[in-house]
N, C-alpha and C positions, 0 to 999 in steps of 0.2 A: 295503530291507534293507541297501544295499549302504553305508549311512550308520551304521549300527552295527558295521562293520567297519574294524579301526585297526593299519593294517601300521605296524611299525617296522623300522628294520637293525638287525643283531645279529653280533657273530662268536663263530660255535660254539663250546666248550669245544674243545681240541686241533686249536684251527685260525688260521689265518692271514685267510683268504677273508672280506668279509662277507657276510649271507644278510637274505632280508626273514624277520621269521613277522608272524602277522596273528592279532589276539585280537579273538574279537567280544562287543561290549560294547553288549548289547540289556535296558533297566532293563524290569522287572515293566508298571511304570505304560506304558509305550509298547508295551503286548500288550493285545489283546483276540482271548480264546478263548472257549466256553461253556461251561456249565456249570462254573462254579467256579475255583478258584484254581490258580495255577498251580504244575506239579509241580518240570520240570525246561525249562530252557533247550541247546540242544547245538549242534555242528557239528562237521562234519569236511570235507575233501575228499570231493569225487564218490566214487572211485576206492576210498576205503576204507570198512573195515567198521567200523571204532571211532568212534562218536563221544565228541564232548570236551566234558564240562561248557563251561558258558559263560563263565568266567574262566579256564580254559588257551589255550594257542597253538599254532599248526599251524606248525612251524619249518620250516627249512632249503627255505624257497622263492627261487625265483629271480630276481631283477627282470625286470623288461620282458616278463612271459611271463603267457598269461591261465591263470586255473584256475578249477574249478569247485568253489562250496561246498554242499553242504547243508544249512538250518538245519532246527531240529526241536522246536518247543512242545509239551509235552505237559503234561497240566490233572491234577487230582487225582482223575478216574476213568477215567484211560488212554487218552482220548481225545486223541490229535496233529495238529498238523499242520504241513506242512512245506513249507518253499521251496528254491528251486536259483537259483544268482544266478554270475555269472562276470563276476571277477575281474581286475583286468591287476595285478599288482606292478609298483610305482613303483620307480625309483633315487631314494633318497632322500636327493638330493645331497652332499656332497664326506665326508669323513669326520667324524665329530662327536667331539670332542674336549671332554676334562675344562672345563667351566667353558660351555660351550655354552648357551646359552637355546633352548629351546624354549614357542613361545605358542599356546595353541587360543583359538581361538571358537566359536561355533556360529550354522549358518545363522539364517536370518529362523524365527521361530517356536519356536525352540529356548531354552531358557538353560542355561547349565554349572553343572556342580556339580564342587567341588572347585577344586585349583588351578589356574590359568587360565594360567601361566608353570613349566615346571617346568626346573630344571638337573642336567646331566650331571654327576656328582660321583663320586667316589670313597668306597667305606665298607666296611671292614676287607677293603682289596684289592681289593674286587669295584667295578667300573664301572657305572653303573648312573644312571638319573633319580634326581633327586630325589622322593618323595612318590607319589602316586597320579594315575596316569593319569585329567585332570577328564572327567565324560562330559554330555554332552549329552541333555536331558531336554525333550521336548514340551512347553510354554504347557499352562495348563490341564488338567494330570493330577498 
């Protein structure tokens, strides 16, 4: 599980500081539940009560520090189920600046979807990647 899980740095809105959050990015095809298709995808921290669709982010984490997540599949007659998987946030090294390349791959067994190289840019003020974070899809599904 802990391979559909994609910390990036980030600095807060009204803040100086940078922080990890961690989006988890688990495709349909790479689940198998019974009985039927699947409802919804979630996670949160241990500790909390809310979970978070599966394309939001768990912010204002701290590097070098492990946490605990919970995921949570649930199918189209409410039947779930759920893993617990812990965590370490990485420092993810020096500060990343306008114009930065960032490149994914994916292990043995895997192939990417989307873009494979994405850049730190600038777009109406806001700093930000370029395009969609590529994800990583199982061989053979």
């Amino acid at each position: 599980m802990s391979k559909y899980l994609i910390q990036s740095r980030y600095t807060p809105s009204g803040s100086d500081s940078k922080k990890i959050r961690v989006n988890f990015n688990l495709p349909i095809q790479d689940i198998t539940i019974n009985c039927g298709a699947i409802r919804s995808r979630e996670f949160k921290l241990n500790n909390s009560t809310v979970y978070l669709n599966h394309t939001s982010y768990i912010n204002n984490l701290l590097p070098f520090k492990n946490y605990t997540i919970q995921v949570k599949v649930t199918n189209n007659v409410d039947l779930s189920t759920e893993s617990i998987l812990v965590i370490e946030t990485l420092e993810l090294g020096k500060d990343w600046s306008v114009g930065t390349t960032a490149q994914y791959s994916c292990e043995e067994g895997f192939y990417i979807t989307g873009q494979s190289e994405i850049i730190c840019s600038v777009d109406y003020g806001v700093v930000d990647w370029s395009g969609e974070s590529p994800e990583c899809r199982k061989r053979g599904k």
